[in-house]
C-alpha positions in Angstrom: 73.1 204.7 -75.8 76.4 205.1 -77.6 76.6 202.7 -80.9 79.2 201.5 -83.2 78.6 198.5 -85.2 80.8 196.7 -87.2 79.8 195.1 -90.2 80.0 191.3 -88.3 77.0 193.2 -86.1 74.1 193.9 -88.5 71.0 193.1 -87.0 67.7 194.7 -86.4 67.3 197.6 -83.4 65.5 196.5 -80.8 64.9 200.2 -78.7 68.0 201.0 -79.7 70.2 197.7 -79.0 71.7 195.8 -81.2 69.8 192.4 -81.9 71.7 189.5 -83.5 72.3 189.0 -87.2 69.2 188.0 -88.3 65.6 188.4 -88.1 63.0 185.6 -89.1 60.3 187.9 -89.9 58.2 190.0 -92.0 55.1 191.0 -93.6 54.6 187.9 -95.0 56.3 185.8 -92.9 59.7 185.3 -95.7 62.9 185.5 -93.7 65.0 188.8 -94.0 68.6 188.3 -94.5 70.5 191.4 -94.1 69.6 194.9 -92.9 70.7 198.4 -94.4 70.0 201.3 -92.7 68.6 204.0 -95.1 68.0 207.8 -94.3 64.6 210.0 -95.1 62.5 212.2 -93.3 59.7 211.5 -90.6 59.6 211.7 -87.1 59.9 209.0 -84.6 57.4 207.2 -82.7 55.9 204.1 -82.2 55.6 201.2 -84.4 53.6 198.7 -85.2 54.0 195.9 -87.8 51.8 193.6 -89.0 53.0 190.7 -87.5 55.0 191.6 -84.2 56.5 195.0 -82.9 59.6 196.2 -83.9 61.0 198.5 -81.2 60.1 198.1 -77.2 57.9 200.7 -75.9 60.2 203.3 -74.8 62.3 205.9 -77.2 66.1 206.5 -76.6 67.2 210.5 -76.1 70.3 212.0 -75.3 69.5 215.1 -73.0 72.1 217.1 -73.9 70.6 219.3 -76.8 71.5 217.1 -79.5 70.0 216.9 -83.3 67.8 214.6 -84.5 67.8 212.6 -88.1 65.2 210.5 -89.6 66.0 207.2 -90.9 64.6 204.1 -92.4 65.2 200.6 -91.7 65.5 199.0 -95.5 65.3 195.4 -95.6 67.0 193.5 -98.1 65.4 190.0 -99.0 68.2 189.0 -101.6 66.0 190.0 -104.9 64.4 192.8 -105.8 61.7 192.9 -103.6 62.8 195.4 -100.8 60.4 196.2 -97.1 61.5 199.2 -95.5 60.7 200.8 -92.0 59.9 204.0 -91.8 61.5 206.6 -89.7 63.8 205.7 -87.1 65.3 208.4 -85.7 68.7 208.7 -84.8 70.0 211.6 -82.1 73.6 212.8 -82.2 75.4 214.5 -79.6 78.8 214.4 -77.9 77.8 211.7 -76.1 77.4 209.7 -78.9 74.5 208.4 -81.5 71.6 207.0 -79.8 68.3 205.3 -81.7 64.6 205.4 -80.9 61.8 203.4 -82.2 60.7 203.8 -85.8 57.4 204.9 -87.4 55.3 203.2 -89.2 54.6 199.9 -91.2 56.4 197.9 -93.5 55.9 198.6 -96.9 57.1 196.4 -100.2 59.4 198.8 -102.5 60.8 197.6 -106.0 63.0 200.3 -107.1 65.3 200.3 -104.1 69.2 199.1 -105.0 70.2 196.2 -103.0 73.6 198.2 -101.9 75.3 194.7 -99.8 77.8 195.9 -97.0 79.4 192.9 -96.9 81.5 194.0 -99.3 83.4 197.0 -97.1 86.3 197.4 -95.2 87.0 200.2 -93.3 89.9 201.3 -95.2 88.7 200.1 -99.0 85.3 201.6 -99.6 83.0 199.7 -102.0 82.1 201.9 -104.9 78.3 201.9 -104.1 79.6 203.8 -101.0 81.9 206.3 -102.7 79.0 206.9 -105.3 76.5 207.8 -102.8 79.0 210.2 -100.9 79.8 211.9 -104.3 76.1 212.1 -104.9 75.9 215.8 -104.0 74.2 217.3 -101.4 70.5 215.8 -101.7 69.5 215.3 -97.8 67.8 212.0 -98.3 71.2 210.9 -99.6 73.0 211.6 -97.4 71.2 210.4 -94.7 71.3 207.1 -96.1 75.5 207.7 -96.8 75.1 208.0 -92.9 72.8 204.8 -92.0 75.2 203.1 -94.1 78.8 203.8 -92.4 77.3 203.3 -89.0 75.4 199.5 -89.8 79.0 199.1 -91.6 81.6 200.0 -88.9 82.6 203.5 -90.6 81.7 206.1 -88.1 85.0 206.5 -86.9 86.4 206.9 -90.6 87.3 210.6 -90.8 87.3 210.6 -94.6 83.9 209.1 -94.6 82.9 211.4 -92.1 84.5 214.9 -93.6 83.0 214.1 -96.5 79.6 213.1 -95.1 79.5 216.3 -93.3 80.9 218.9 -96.0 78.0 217.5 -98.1 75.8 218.2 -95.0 76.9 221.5 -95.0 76.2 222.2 -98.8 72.7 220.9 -97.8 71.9 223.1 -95.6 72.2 221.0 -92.3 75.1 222.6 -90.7 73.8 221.5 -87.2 73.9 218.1 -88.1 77.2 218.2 -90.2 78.5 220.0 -86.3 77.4 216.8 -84.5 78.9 214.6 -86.9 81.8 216.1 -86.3 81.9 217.1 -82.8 80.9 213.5 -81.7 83.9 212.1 -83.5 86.6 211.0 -80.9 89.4 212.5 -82.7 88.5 215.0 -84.9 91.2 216.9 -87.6 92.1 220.3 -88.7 91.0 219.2 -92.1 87.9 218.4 -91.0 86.7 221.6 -89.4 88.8 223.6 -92.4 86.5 221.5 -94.9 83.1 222.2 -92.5 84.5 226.0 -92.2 85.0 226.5 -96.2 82.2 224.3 -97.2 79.7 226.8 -94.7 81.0 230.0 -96.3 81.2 228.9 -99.8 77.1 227.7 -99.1 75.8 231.3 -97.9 76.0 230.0 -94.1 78.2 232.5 -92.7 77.5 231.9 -88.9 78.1 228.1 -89.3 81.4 229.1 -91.2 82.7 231.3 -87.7 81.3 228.8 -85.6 83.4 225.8 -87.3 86.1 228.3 -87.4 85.8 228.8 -83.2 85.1 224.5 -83.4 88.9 224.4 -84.5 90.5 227.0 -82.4 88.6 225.5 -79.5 90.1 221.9 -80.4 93.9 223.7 -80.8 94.3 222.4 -83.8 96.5 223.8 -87.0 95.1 226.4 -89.2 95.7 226.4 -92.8 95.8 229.7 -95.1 92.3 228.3 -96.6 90.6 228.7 -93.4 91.3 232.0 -92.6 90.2 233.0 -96.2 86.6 231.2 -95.7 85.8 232.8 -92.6 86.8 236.3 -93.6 84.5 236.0 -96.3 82.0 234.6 -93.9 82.4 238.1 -92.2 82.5 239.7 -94.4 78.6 238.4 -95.3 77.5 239.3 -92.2 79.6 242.2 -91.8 80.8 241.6 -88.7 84.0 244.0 -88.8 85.0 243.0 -85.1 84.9 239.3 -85.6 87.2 239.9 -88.5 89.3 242.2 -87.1 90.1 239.4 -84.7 90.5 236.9 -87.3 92.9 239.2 -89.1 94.9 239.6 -85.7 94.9 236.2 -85.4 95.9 235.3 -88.6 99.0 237.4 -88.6 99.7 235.7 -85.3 100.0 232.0 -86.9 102.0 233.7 -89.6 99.6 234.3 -92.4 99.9 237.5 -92.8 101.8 238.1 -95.7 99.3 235.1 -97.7 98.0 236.9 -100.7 94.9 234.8 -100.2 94.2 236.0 -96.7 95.2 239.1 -97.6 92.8 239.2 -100.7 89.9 237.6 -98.4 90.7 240.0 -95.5 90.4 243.1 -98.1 86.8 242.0 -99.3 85.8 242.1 -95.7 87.0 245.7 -94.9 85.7 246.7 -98.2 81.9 245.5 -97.5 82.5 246.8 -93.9 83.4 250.8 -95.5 86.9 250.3 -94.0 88.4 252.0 -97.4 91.7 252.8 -95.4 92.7 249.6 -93.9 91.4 247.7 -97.1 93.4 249.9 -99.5 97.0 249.3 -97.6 95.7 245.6 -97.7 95.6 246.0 -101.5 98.8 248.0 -101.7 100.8 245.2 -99.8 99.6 242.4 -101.8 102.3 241.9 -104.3 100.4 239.2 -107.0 97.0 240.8 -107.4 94.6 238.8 -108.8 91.3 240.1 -110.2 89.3 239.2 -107.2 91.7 241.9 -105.4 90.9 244.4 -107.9 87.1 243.9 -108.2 87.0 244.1 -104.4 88.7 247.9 -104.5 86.0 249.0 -107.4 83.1 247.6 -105.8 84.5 248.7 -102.3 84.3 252.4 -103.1 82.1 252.5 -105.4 79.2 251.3 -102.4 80.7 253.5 -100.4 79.9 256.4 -102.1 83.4 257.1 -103.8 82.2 256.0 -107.4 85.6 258.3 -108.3 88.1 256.4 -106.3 86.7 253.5 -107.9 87.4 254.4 -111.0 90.8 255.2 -110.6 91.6 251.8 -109.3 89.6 250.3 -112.4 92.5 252.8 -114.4 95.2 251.2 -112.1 94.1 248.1 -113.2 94.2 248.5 -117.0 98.0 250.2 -116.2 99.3 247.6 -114.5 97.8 244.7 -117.9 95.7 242.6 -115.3 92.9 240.7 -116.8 89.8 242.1 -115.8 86.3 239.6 -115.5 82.5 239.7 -115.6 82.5 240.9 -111.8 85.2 243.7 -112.8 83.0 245.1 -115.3 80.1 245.0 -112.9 81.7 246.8 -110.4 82.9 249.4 -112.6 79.5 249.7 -114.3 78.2 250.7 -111.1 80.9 253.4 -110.5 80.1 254.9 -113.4 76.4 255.0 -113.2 77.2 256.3 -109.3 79.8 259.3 -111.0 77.6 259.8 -114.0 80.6 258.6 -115.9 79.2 257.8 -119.4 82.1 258.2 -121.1 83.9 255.3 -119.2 80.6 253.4 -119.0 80.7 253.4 -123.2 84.4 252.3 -122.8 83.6 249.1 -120.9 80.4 248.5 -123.1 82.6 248.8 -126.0 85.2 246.1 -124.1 82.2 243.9 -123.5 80.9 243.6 -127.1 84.2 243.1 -128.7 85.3 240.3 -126.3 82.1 238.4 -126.8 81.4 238.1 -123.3 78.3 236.6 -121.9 75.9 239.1 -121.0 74.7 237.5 -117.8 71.7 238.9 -115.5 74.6 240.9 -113.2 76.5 242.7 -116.3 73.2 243.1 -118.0 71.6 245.2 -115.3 74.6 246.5 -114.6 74.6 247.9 -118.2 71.1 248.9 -117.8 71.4 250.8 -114.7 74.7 252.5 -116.3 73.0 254.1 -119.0 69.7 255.1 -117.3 71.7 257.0 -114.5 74.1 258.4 -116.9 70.7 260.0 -118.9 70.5 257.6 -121.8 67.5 256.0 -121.2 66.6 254.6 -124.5 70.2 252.8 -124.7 69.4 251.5 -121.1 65.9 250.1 -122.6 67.8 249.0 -125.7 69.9 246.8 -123.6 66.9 245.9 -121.4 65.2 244.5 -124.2 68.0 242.7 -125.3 69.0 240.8 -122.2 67.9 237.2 -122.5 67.3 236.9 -118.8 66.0 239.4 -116.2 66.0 239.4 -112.3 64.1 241.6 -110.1 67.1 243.9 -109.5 67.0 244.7 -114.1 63.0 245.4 -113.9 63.7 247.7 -110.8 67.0 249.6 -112.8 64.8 250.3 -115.6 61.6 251.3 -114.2 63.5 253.9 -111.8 65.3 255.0 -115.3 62.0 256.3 -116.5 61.3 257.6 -113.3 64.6 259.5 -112.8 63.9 261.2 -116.2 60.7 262.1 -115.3 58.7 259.0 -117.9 56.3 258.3 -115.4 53.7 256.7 -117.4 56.6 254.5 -118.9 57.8 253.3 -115.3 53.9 252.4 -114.9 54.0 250.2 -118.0 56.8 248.8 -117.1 55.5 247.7 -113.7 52.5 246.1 -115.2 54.7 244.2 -117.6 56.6 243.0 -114.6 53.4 241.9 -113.2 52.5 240.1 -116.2 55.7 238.5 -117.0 58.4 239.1 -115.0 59.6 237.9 -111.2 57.4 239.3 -108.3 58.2 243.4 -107.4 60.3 243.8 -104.1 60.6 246.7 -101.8 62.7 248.4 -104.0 61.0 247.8 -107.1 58.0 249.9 -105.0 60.2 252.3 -104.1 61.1 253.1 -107.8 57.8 253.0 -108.9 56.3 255.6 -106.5 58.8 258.1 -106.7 58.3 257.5 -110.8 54.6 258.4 -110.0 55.5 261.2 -107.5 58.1 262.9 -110.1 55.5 262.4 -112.7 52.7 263.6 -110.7 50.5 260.4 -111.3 48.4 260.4 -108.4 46.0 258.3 -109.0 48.7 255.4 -110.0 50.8 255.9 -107.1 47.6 255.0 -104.9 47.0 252.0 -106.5 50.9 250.8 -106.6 50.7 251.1 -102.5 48.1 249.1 -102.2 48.9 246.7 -104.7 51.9 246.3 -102.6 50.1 245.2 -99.3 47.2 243.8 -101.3 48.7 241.7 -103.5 52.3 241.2 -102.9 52.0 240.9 -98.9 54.7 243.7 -98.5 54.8 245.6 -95.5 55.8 249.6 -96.4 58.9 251.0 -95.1 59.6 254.7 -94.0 60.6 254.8 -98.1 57.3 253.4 -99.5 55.4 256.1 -96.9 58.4 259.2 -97.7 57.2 258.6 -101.5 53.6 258.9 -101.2 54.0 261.8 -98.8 56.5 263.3 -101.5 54.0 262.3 -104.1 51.2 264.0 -102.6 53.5 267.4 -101.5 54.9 267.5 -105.1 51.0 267.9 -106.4 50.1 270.5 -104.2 47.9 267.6 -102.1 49.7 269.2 -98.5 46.0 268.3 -96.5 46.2 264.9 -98.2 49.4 264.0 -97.1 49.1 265.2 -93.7 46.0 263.1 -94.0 48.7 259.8 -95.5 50.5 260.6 -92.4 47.7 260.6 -90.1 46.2 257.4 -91.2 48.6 255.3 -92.7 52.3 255.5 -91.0 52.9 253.6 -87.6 53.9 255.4 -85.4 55.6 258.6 -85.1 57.2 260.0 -88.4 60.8 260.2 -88.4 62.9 263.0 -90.4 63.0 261.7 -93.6 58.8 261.8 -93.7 58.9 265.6 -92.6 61.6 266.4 -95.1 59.0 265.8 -98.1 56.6 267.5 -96.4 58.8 270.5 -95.9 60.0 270.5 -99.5 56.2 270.3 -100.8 55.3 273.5 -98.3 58.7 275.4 -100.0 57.7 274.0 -103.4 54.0 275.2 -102.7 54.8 278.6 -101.1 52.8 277.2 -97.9 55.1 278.8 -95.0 52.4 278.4 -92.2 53.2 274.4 -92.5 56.3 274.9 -93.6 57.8 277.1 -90.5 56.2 274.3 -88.0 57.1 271.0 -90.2 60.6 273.1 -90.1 61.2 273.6 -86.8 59.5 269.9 -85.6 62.9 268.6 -88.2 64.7 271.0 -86.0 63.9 269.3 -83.0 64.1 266.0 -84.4 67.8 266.7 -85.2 69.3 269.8 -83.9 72.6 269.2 -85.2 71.3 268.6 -88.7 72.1 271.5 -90.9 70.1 271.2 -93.3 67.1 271.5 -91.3 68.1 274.9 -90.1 68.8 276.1 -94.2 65.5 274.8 -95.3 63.7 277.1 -92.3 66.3 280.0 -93.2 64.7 279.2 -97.1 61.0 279.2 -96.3 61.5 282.5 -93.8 63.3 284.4 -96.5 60.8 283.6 -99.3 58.1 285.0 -96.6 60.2 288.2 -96.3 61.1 287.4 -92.7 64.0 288.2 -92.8 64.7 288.8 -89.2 64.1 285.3 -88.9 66.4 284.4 -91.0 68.8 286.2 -89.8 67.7 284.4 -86.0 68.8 280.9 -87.9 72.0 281.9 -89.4 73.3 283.1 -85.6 72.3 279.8 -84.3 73.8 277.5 -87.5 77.1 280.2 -86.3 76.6 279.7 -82.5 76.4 275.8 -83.1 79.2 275.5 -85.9 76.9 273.8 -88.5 77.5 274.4 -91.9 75.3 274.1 -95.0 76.6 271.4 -97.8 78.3 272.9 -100.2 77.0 272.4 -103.5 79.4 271.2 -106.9 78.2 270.1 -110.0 80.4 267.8 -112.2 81.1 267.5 -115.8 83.0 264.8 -118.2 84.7 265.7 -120.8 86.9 263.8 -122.9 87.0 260.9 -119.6 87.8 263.8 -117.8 85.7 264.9 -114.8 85.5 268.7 -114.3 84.0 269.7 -110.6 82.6 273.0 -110.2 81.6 275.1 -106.9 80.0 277.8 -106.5 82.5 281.2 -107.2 85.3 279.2 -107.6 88.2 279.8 -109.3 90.7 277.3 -109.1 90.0 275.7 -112.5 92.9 276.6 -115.0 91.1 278.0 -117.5 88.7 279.9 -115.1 89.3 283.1 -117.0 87.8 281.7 -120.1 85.3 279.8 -118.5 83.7 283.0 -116.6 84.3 285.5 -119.7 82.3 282.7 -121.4 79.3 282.6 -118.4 79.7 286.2 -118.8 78.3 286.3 -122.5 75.9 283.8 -122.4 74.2 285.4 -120.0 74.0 288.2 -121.7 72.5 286.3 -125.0 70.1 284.7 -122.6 68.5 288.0 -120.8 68.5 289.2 -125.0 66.5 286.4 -125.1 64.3 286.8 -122.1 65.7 285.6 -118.8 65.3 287.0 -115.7 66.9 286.1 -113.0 64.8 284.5 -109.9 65.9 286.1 -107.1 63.1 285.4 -104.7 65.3 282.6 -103.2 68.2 285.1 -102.4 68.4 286.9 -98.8 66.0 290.1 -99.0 68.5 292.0 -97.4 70.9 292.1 -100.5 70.1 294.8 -102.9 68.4 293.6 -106.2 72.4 293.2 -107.9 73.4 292.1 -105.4 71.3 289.2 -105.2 71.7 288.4 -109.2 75.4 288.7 -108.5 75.1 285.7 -105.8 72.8 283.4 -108.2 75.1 284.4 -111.4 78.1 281.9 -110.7 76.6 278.6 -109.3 78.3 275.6 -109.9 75.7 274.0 -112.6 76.1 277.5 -114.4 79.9 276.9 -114.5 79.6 273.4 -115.8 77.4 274.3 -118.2 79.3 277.2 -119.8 82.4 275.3 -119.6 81.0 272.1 -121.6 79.4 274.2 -124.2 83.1 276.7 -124.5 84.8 273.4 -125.2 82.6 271.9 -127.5 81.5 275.1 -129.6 79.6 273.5 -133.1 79.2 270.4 -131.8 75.4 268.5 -131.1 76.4 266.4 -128.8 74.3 266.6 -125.3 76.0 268.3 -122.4 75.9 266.3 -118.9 76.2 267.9 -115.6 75.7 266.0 -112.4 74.2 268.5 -109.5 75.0 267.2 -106.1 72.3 268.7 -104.4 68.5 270.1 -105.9 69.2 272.6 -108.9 67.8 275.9 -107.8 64.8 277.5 -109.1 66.7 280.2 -111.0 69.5 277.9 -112.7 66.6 276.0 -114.0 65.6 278.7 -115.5 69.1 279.9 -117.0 69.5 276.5 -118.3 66.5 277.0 -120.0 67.6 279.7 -122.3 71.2 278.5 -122.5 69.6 275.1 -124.2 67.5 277.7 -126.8 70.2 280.2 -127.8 72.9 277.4 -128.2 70.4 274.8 -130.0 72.2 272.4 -127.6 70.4 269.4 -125.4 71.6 270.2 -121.6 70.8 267.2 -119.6 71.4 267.8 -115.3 70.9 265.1 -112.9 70.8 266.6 -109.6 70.0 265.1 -106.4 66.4 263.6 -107.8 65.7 263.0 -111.1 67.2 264.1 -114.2 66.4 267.3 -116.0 66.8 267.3 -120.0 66.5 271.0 -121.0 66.1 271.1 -125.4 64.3 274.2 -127.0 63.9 276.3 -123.8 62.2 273.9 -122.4 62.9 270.5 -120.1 61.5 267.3 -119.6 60.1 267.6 -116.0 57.3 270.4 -117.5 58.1 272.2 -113.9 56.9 269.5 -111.9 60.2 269.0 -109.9 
């Protein structure tokens, strides 16, 4: 049944009713004087104490779906010595706050407060009350904060109750903080704006939208703060049509000029990878503050436009806004993405000389920076140096070493992880097998995947099971990892499985597999162009070439088109991007007179070009004319033409594999200009020094 008491009404529940002022019992037969109603967990049932019952036989439910607390009766004898009931439970719903008999017996307890509510009002709380309100968020608090404002006439009291149910909410209880509020009679926009902020600001993005529907549902007033939770909470959940809606509706009440909303509205189009509508967001907020700007950097940077990011980070240094921890983060990350070292350096350098802290985020930011930028003894210096490490700074710098082709490192690294740092995830397993797969460690790779079910309890993705397939195609094990397939992977293998296998039968010069494994991809994904170039590969390095030339009329017929490779290079926090042929660079005269001669120093020296790779129909020149101007050679040529005597390494990023025959050029180039050449292409690094690079072939 419903219940309100007021403090003139404290008594003992009697199967839910309300029983006079006083009891005359107890354990030992003293009278109890006052009752206070105290919250902790348990479930209800029956009880029995030792001298009479408590409750009458029967339990008190709503019916309509409401949530049940736990509380305990806490008798209060006038000293110290306190007797307390254990769990009572108490059922909220709309219908009101109903009681059902408690479990348990009574039980003597000295180090219980005597908290008296004779001393409230309901408009002049007692300062035990406001102190266990501003307790925090501890659920056996606030349960008792609960007891308490009911056996004391405060259930009505919507400051007791929006504050009772925020800290609800920071516990983790947003059911219970919905009741509380929902079964008020008059409930205010301040209420479910508090219930709305307090949810999204706790990691409970659902509850947020649902407080957020509570209030449009009750037609009451919105306030600029509410809008900005629940976009966030959207933007958690990334739930672009929810806060689309929101964002209509907030330009419907008038909001839409805020520079909060706006701000909150642009995260959530950011995380979403709606780069448009979240960059005229930006543009029309006229005070930007630095959660604005980190929100642009991070925005394209995870969506794959590292470059764009970077701009905006430039935008922001123009316009003298004061950039923070997250700012550097998110920048960090760009760079790593754009192989941006120079930049990367920059903010490093900003970093030191402000004396920030170096927490766990910037730390592995800084780590992952220099690892995918090819510096990966700065990226262990800084690893080393970080005070604290989380899962996501192991994981950066064991797939560092794996990236540059340090398997055995990676695998060191792992074990120390093991030994002393936080439990591996999926991703850390991820990193580690492709290090053993790049490194050809076998053996070590076997042993990571089963560590990973065996130990850990992880179950493998199609990532863990593309890496071990890769891992066994890359060492010439094609039987074993058909075998892998066989045995191992649930169900049928999707594209990304038969990818490795068809890169392994190209790698391996095994076109039998490779022409079905080809052609099965095919099927998989017709429209996939890359499919059809990897069959048009393995055909033409069998010398079918009518075969080949079957593929290319149906890649015509169906309008697919190959990607088209680039290759970038920084100079001077420049970035240079290079095609294949092309010409539009200004100083493309000197850059392909350049090419020109070092080629010619390098076939003094020994090269040959690999044309295996190029269409059999071309004539022998013809086909050393088509490999001579690829994009990695143009970067290349042009980073070592514009920094002639010096030592420092040149960087190229590749955006697809480097071809067989580059690999080799870059070889020479790296002898005959005593110059380091480090390329990261779409796999791993490559670090070509004396004629020779770091991946000993094995790529």
């Amino acid at each position: 049944m419903a219940f309100d008491p007021t403090p003139a009404e404290r008594g003992v529940y009697h199967g839910g009713r309300l029983k006079g002022a006083e009891c005359t019992w107890d354990a030992k037969g003293s009278r109890v004087d006052n009752v206070v109603v105290l919250a902790s967990r348990g479930v209800g049932a029956s009880c029995r104490c030792p001298t009479m019952p408590l409750c009458r036989p029967e339990t008190c439910s709503s019916g309509n779906g409401g949530e049940s607390t736990f509380l305990n009766l806490l008798f209060i004898k006038g000293g110290r010595e306190t007797m307390f009931i254990k769990s009572a439970s108490v059922s909220m719903s709309n219908e009101g706050t109903t009681y059902s008999r408690p479990k348990g017996n009574i039980q003597f307890l000295n180090s219980v407060p005597s908290f008296q509510p004779s001393g409230m009002d309901s408009h002049h709380p007692s300062p035990e009350y406001s102190s266990l309100l501003l307790a925090g968020p501890r659920a056996g608090a606030l349960k008792q904060a609960h007891a308490r404002i009911i056996v004391t006439g405060h259930s009505r009291s919507l400051p007791f109750i929006t504050k009772l149910a925020t800290l609800a909410v920071a516990a983790g209880a947003a059911p219970y903080a919905h009741l509380l509020a929902t079964s008020h009679p008059a409930p205010d926009s301040f209420l479910f704006s508090s219930l709305t902020r307090a949810a999204a600001h706790h990691g409970l993005p659902v509850a947020a939208i649902a407080f957020y529907r509570s209030l449009l549902s009750a037609a009451l007033p919105f306030s600029s703060f509410t809008f900005t939770a629940v976009a966030k909470a959207c933007a958690d959940l990334s739930a672009i049509r929810t806060g689309t809606a929101i964002h209509a509706h907030s330009i419907v009440l008038g909001f839409g000029s805020d520079r909060f909303v706006l701000t909150s509205l642009l995260v959530l189009y950011s995380k979403c990878g709606q780069l448009g509508v979240a960059r005229k967001l930006f543009d029309a907020i006229r005070d930007r503050g630095v959660v604005a700007w980190n929100a642009m950097i991070s925005g394209y940077e995870q969506n794959g436009l590292a470059e764009r990011g970077i701009e905006v980070y430039r935008e922001m240094q123009a316009a003298k806004a004061v950039p923070d921890s997250m700012t550097f983060v998110a920048t960090l990350s760009a760079c790593a993405q754009a192989g941006a070292l120079d930049l990367g350096r920059e903010v490093e350098k900003r970093i030191v000389s402000e004396r920030m802290d170096i927490s766990v985020f910037l730390g592995s930011a800084l780590v992952n920076m220099y690892a995918r930028c090819g510096v990966v003894d700065k990226a262990r210096r800084w690893f080393d140096a970080l005070q604290e490490r989380n899962v996501v700074t192991w994981t950066s710098m064991i797939a560092g070493y794996g990236m540059h082709g340090h398997g055995h490192e990676a695998i060191k690294l792992f074990h120390l992880m093991r030994r002393e740092g936080p439990p591996p995830n999926h991703v850390t397993f991820v990193a580690v097998l492709s290090a053993c797969a790049h490194a050809g460690l076998v053996m070590e790779g076997r042993d990571a995947f089963d560590c990973m079910k065996r130990i850990y309890g992880l179950v493998p993705r199609v990532e863990h099971y593309c890496s071990m397939v890769d891992m066994f195609g890359r060492a010439g094990l094609l039987d074993e990892a058909m075998q892998f397939i066989s045995d191992y992977m649930p169900g049928e293998p999707g594209p990304e499985v038969w990818t490795a296998v068809l890169g392994a039968c190209k790698m391996h010069k095994n076109f039998i597999l490779g022409v079905e494994v080809a052609e099965r991809l095919i099927a998989l994904e017709p429209e996939n162009p890359s499919y059809h170039v990897l069959l048009s590969n393995i055909y033409a390095l069998s010398g079918k070439m009518h075969h080949v030339e079957k593929v290319r009329n149906t890649m015509i017929k169906r309008r697919l088109k190959k990607q088209i490779g680039f290759s970038l290079i920084e100079l001077g926090g420049t970035s240079h991007l290079f095609r294949m042929g092309e010409k539009s660079h200004p100083q493309t005269t000197e850059i392909y007179q350049y090419l020109e001669e070092l080629i010619h120093r390098i076939s003094a020296a020994g090269y040959m070009p690999e044309t295996e790779s190029v269409l059999h129909e071309l004539e022998e020149e013809e086909r050393e004319g088509a490999l001579r101007y690829h994009s990695e050679k143009l970067a290349v040529a042009y980073g070592l033409m514009m920094s002639v005597g010096s030592t420092t390494p040149i960087r190229v990023i590749k955006n697809l594999r480097i071809c067989g025959d580059c690999h080799l050029a870059i070889k020479f180039m790296s002898a005959v200009e005593n110059r380091e050449i480090v390329v990261r292409d779409k796999h791993r690094f490559h670090h070509f020094k004396d004629g020779k690079c770091s991946c000993l072939e094995y790529w």
